[in-house]
C-alpha positions in Angstrom: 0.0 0.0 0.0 1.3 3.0 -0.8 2.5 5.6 2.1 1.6 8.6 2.3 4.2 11.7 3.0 3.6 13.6 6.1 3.2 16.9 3.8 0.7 15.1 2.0 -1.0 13.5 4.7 -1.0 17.0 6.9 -2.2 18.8 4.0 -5.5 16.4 2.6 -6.3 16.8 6.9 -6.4 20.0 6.8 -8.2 20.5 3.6 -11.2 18.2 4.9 -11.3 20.1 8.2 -11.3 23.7 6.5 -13.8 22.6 3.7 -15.9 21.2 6.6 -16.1 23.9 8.9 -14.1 26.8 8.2 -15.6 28.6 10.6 -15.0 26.3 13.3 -11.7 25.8 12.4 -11.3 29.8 13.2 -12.4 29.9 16.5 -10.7 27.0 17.7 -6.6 27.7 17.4 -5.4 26.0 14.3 -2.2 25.5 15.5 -3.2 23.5 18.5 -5.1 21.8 17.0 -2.4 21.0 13.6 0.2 20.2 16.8 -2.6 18.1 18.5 -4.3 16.0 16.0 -1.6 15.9 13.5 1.5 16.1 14.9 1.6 12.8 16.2 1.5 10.7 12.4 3.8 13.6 11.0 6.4 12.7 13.2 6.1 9.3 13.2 6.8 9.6 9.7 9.2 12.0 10.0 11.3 9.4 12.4 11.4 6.6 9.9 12.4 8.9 7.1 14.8 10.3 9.3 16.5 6.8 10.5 17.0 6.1 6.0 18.1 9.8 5.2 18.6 12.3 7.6 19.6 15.1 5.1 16.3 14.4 3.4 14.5 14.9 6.8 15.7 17.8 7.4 14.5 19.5 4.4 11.1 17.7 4.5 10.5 18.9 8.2 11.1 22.6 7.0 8.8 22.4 3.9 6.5 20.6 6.7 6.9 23.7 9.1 6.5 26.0 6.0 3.6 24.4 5.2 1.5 24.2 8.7 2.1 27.9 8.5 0.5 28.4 4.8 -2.7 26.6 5.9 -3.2 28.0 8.8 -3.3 31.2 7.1 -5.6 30.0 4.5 -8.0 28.7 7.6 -8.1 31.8 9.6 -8.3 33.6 6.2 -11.5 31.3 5.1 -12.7 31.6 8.9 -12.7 35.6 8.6 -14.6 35.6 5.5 -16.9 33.5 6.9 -18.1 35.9 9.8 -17.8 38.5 6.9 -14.4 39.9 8.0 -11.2 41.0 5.8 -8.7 40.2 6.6 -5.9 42.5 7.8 -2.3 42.8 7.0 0.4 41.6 8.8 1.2 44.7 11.2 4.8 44.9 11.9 6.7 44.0 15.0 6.7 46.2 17.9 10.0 47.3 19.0 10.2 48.5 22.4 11.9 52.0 22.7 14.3 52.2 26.3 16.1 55.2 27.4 19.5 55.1 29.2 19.0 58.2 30.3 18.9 58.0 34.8 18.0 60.9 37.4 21.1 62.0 39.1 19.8 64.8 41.0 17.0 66.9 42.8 17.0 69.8 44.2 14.5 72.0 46.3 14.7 75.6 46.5 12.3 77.1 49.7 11.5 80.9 48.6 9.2 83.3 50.8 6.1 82.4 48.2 7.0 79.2 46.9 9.2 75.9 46.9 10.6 74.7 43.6 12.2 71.2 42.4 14.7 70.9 40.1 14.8 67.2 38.7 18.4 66.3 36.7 19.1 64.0 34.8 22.4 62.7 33.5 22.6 64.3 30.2 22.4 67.4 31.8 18.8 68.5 30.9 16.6 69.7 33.8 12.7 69.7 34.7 11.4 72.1 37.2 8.0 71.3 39.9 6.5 73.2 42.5 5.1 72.1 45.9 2.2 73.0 47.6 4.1 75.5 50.2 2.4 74.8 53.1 4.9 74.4 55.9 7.8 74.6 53.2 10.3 73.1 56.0 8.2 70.0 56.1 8.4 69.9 52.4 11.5 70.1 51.9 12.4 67.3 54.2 9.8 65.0 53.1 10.9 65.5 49.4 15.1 64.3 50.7 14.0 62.0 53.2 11.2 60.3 51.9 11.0 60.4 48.1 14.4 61.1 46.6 15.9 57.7 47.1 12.8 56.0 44.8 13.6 58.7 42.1 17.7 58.8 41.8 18.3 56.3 39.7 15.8 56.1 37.5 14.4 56.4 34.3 12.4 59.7 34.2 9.5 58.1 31.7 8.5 55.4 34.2 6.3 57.9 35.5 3.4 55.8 36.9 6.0 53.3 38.7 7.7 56.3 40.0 4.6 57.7 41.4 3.5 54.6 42.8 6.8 54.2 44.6 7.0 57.2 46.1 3.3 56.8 47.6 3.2 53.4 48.5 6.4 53.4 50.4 5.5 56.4 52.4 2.0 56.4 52.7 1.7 54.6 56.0 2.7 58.3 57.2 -0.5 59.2 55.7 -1.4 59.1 52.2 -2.9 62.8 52.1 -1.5 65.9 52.3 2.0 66.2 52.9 3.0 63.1 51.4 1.0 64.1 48.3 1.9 67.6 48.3 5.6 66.5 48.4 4.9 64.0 45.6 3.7 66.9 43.1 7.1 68.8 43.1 8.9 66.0 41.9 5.8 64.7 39.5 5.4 67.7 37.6 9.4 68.3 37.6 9.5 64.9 36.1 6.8 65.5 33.2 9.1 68.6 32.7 11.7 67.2 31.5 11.2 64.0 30.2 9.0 66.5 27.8 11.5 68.9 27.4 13.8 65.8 26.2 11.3 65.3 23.4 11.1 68.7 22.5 7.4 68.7 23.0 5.4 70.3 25.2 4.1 68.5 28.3 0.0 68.3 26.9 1.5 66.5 23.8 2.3 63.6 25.9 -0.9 64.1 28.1 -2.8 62.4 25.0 -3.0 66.4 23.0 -5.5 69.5 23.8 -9.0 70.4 23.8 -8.4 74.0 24.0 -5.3 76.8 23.5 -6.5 79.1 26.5 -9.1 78.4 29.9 -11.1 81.6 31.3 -9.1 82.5 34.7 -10.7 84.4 37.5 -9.1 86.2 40.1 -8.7 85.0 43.7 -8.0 87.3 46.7 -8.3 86.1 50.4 -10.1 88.4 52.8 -9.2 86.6 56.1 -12.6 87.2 57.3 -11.5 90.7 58.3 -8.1 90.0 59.5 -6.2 91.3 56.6 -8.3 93.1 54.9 -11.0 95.6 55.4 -14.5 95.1 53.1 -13.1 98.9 51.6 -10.0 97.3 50.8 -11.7 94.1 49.1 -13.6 95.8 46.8 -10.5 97.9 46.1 -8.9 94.8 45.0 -11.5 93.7 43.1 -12.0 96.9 41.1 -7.6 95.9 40.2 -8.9 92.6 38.8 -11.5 94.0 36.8 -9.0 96.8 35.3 -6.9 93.8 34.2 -9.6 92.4 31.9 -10.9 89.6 34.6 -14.7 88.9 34.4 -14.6 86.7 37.5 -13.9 87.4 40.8 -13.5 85.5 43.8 -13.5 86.0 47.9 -12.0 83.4 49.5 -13.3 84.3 53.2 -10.9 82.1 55.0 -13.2 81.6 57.7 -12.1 78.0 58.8 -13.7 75.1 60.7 -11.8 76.5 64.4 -13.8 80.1 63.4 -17.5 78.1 62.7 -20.2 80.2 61.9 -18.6 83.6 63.2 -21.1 86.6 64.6 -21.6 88.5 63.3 -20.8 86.8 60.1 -18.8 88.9 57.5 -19.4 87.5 54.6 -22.1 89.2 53.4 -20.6 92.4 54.4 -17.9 92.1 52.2 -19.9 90.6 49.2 -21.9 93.7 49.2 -18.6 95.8 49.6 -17.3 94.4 46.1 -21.0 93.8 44.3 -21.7 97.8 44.8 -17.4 98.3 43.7 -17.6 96.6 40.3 -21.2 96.1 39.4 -21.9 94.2 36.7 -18.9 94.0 35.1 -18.0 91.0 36.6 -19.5 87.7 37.9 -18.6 87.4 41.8 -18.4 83.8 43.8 -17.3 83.1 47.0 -15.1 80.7 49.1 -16.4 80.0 52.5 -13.4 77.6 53.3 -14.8 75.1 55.4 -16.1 77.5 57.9 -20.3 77.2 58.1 -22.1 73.7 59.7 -25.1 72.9 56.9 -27.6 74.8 57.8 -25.7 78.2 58.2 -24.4 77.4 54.4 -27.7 77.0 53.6 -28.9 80.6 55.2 -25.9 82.4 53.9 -26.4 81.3 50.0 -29.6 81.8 49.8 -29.2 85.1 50.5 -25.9 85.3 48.3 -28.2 83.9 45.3 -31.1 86.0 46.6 -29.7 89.5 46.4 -26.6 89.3 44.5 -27.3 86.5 42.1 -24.1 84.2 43.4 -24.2 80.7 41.4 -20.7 79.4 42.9 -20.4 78.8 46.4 -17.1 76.8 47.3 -16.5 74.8 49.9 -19.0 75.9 52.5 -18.2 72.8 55.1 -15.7 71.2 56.6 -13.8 68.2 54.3 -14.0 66.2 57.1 -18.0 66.3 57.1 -19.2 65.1 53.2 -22.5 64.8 54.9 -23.2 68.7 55.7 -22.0 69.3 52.2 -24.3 66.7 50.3 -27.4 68.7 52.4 -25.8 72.0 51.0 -26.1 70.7 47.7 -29.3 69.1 48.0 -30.9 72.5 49.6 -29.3 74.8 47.1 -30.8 74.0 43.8 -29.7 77.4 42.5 -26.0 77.3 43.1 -23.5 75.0 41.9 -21.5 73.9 44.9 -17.4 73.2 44.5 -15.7 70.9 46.8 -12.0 69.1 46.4 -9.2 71.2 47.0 -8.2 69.2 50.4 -8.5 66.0 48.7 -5.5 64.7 47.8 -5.9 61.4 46.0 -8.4 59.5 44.1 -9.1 57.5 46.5 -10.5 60.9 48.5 -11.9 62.3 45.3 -14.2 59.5 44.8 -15.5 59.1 48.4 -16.5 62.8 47.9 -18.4 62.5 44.8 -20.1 59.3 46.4 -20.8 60.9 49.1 -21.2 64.7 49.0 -21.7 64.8 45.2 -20.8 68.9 44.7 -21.6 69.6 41.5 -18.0 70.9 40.4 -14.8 69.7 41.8 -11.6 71.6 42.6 -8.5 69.6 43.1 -4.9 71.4 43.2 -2.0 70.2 40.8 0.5 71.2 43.8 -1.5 69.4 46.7 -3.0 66.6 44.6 0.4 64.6 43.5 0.8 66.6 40.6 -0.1 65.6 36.7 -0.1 61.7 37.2 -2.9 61.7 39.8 -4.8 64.7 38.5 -5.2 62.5 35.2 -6.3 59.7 37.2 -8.7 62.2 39.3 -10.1 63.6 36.1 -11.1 60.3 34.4 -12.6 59.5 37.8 -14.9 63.1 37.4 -15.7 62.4 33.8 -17.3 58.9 34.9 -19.5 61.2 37.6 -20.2 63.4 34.8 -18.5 66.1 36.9 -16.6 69.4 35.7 -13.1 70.7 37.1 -12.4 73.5 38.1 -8.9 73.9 39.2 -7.8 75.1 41.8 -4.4 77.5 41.8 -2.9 80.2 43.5 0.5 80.3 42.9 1.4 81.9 39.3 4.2 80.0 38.0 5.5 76.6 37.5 2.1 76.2 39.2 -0.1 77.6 36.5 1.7 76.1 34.0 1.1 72.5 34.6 -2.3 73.2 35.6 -2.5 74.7 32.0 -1.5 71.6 30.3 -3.3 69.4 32.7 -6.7 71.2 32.4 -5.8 71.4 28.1 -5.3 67.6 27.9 -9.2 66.8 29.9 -12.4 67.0 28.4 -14.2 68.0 31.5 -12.5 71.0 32.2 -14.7 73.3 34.0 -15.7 77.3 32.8 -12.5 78.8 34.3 -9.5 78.3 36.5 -7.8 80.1 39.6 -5.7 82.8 39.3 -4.1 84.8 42.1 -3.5 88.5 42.6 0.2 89.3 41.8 1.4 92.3 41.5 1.7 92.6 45.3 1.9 89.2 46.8 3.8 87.5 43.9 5.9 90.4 42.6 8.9 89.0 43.6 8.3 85.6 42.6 7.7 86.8 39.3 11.2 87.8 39.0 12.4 84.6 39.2 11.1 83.7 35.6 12.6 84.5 32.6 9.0 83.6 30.7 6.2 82.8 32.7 2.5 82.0 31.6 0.8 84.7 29.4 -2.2 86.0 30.5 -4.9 88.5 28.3 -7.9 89.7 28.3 -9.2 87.3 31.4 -8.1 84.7 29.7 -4.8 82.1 30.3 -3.2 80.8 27.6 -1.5 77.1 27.1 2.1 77.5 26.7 3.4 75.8 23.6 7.0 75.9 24.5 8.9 72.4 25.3 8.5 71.1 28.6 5.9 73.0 30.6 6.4 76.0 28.6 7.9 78.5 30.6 11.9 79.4 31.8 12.7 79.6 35.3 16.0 81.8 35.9 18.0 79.3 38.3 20.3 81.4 39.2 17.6 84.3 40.3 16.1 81.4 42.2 19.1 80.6 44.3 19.4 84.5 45.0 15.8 84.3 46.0 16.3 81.0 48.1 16.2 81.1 52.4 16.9 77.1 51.5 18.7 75.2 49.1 19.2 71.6 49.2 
C-alpha cells in the first residue's frame, strides 16, 4: 500500500477540516489543533524517514513547518470571511523603545512664596516642579528623606512606577496631604523634563488639547477681616476688573476653628465688592470650610437671593461630606465646589459618592501633581463632573495646571488665578517667561516642557533654602 508523506497527509487533513467547517476551524486555534491531531503521524513519519536519510528529513520537516504555517493562514483567512471579516495585513513588530537616560539629581529651593524642584538628569537636561508651600520646612524634608531615594536612579519616563513608589512606600505616614503635596514637586518636575527631552510640550504627551486658552478668575483672600477691610476688598476687586478679569472670587478664610462667626462677614464684604464693580463682573465666594449645613444653607440663599451668586465653594468642613451633600441638595440654585483638600483619588471618589458637589476643585501642587490629577479627572468624567482647578500660585504652578486642564475633556468654565502684582511680585522675578495672560483669559504655553523658563540662578538668589 502506498504511504503517504507527512506533507501530503497533513495537507489532505487540513483541507477536509477547512472545507468542513471553516468557521470552526477559526475559533478553535489551528495550530493546536495542527500540533494536536496531526502532529503525532507527521512525526512518526518524519522518524522513519529520518533513521534512512537524515539530510532528506531535514528538508522535508522545513517544507512541513512552511507548510502548517500556509494553511493556517488560508484557515483563519476562510474563517474571517466567513463571519464577513477582511482580513488585515500583517502589522509589523513592535519594538520597544528604552532610554539610558537616569535621574542624578534633585534639588529643592524654599523661597518666601513658593518651593521649587529641580529634577536632573544625566545628560544634563533639567525639569522644574512646585510644591504646595504649606509648611515649606516640612516639604523640603519630606521630598530628601522620603521620596528622593525612589527617584535617583531612575528612568524619568516610568512615571506611573515612579509615582507609585514614592506613595506606596510612604503612605503609611499618611497618604494625604504632605506626602502628596511633596509628591507633586517631583511629578510635575519629572513631566518637565522628560518633555522637554522630546522637544514637545508636556500636553502633547498628556494624550493632545482640547483647548489653547481656559477663562481665569481672580482670587483674593479676605481673612474674614483679618487682613483686609470690606473697603480694601472691593479695592482689589475693582484691580482685577481693570486687568480684563470677568470673574472674581473671595475666599473668606473663615475656617472650621472660626465656625459660623457673629456677626458673620461675609455678606458684608460681598456687598462691599457687588456695589465696587457692578456688573462687570460675575462674583463667587469661598467659605473655606467654615459654616455647619444649615448656616451654608442661610448664607447662600441670600448670596443667590440678592446678589445672584451661582458658585459657592467649599462651604463645610472636608471632614463632614455629609453637611455638604445637604448644602447641595438644599441649594438648587447654586453650583457647589468641593475638592481642593482631597489629595488622591481614593479621597476624590469618596467625595463625589458621598457629598456629590456639582463641580470639583483639586490642586495640581496638593494633589500629587499631573499623574494623579489625570487619574482624578477620568474618575470626574465617569461622575459626569466638571473641574475646576484650583491655583494660587502663578508660576510653575499655572503652567502644569494649563497643560493638565488642556489635555481633559471635563475642564470646567474657568480656573484660579491669584492676585500678583503685590503678593507674587517677587516671585515673578524669578522667571525668565512665565505663563501669558490677556484679556481674562490664560493661555497654554506651547514651548517644550511645561512651557515657561525659570532663571536658576535668580532662584538661588531668591532661596532662604537650598538643598
Amino acid at each position: 500500500m502506498y504511504e503517504e508523506s507527512p506533507q501530503r497527509s497533513c495537507e489532505n487533513s487540513l483541507q477536509r477540516l477547512c472545507e468542513n467547517s471553516p468557521q470552526r476551524l477559526c475559533e478553535k486555534s489551528p495550530q493546536r489543533l495542527c500540533q494536536k491531531s496531526l502532529q503525532p503521524s507527521c512525526e512518526k513519519n518524519s522518524q522513519r524517514s529520518c533513521e534512512k536519510n537524515p539530510q532528506r528529513s531535514y528538508e522535508k520537516n522545513h517544507q512541513r513547518r512552511r507548510f502548517i504555517k500556509s494553511a493556517m493562514a488560508t484557515a483563519l483567512g476562510a474563517g474571517a470571511a466567513g463571519a464577513g471579516m477582511a482580513l488585515l495585513p500583517r502589522a509589523a513588530a513592535a519594538v520597544p523603545v528604552e532610554t539610558s537616560t537616569k535621574i542624578t539629581g534633585i534639588n529643592t529651593f524654599v523661597m518666601r512664596r513658593a518651593i521649587f524642584v529641580k529634577v536632573t538628569a544625566d545628560n544634563g537636561m533639567v525639569g522644574w516642579g512646585e510644591c504646595a508651600q504649606n509648611n515649606k520646612a516640612l516639604m523640603e524634608t519630606f521630598v530628601h528623606n522620603g521620596l528622593k531615594q525612589q527617584v535617583i536612579g531612575r528612568d524619568p519616563f516610568d512615571t506611573e512606577p515612579l509615582w507609585d513608589q514614592m506613595f506606596y512606600l510612604n503612605h503609611d505616614l499618611g497618604p494625604g496631604g504632605a506626602l502628596a503635596n511633596a509628591i507633586a514637586g517631583i511629578d510635575i518636575a519629572i513631566w518637565d523634563l522628560k518633555a522637554r527631552m522630546l522637544g514637545l510640550p508636556v500636553y502633547k504627551l498628556l494624550g493632545g488639547k482640547y483647548r489653547d486658552r481656559v477663562l481665569a478668575y481672580g482670587s483674593f483672600a479676605v481673612d474674614a477681616g483679618n487682613k483686609m477691610t470690606p473697603k480694601q476688598a472691593a479695592a482689589q476687586a475693582v484691580d482685577f476688573v481693570r486687568d480684563g478679569f470677568t470673574v472674581v472670587k473671595l475666599r473668606m478664610q473663615i475656617r472650621e476653628y472660626r465656625l459660623n462667626p457673629e456677626p458673620d462677614p461675609t455678606l458684608v464684604y460681598v456687598r462691599a465688592v457687588d456695589r465696587a464693580i457692578g456688573n462687570d463682573a460675575e462674583i463667587f465666594v469661598d467659605i473655606n470650610n467654615g459654616y455647619s449645613a444649615g448656616r451654608a444653607v442661610q448664607v447662600g440663599r441670600q448670596l443667590f437671593e440678592e446678589f445672584g451668586i451661582r458658585y459657592y465653594e467649599e462651604p463645610c468642613s472636608d471632614q463632614n461630606h455629609r453637611e455638604t451633600r445637604q448644602v447641595v441638595d438644599e441649594l438648587q440654585d447654586m453650583l457647589v465646589i468641593a475638592g481642593e483638600k482631597e489629595y488622591t483619588r481614593w479621597q476624590l471618589t469618596e467625595l463625589i459618592t458621598r457629598a456629590n458637589p456639582d463641580i470639583i476643585n483639586p490642586d495640581i501642587v496638593k494633589a500629587g501633581g499631573i499623574t494623579e490629577m489625570k487619574k482624578i479627572a477620568a474618575i470626574a468624567q465617569a461622575f459626569t463632573k466638571p473641574i475646576v482647578c484650583h491655583n494660587t500660585r502663578p508660576t510653575l504652578a499655572t503652567a502644569a495646571t494649563l497643560h493638565f486642564a488642556a489635555s481633559i475633556s471635563n475642564c470646567g468654565p474657568f480656573v484660579e488665578f491669584p492676585e500678583t502684582k503685590k503678593k507674587f511680585a517677587a516671585l515673578l522675578r524669578v522667571m525668565d517667561t512665565n505663563v501669558r495672560l490677556e484679556d481674562g483669559f490664560l493661555y497654554l504655553p506651547e514651548g517644550p516642557g511645561l512651557g515657561i523658563e525659570v532663571n536658576e540662578q535668580r532662584v538661588r538668589a531668591a532661596s532662604q533654602s537650598i538643598k
